[in-house]
N, C-alpha and C positions, 0 to 999 in steps of 0.2 A: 698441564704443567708448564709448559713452553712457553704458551699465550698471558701465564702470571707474571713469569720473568719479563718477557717484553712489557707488560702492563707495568712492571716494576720500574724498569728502564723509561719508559718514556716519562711514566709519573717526576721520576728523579732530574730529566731533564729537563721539564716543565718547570716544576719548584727552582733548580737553579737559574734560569730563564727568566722568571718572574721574581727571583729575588735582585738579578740585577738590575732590574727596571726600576723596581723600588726604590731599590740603594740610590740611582741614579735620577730619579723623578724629586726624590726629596732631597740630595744634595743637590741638585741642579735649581729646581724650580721651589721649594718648598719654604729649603733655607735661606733661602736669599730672601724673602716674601716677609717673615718673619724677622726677620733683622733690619729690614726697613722698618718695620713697625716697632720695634722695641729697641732699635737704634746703634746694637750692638753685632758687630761684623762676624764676630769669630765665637762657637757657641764650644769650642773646647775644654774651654776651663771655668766652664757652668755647670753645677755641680747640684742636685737637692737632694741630700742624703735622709732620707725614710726611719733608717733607723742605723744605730753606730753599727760595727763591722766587728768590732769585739763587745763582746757584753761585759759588762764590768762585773767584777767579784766581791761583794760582799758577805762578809762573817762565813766563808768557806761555800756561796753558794753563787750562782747563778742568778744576773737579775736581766731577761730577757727584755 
């Protein structure tokens, strides 16, 4: 029972460890790589939206 918790624990530490290597591998090195190439600095207020965020309602239903 004891050896799952630790198991638990260190997993949890790992995942956070490795997510900010990530975070920081691709704003550091990734983004910057890309923006040479497409020429644009700042990738904040680039947006491709998939599908709307409200679905619109017609004649009382739902159109997904």
């Amino acid at each position: 029972m004891i050896s799952n918790i630790i198991d638990l624990v260190i997993v949890l530490i790992l995942a956070g460890v490795l997510g900010a290597v990530v975070k920081g591998l691709v704003s550091i090195i990734i983004m910057p790589i890309i923006g040479i190439f497409t020429g644009v600095s700042s990738f904040t207020n680039k947006v491709y939206e998939l599908s709307p965020a409200v679905p619109e309602v017609l004649n009382g239903r739902l159109n997904y």
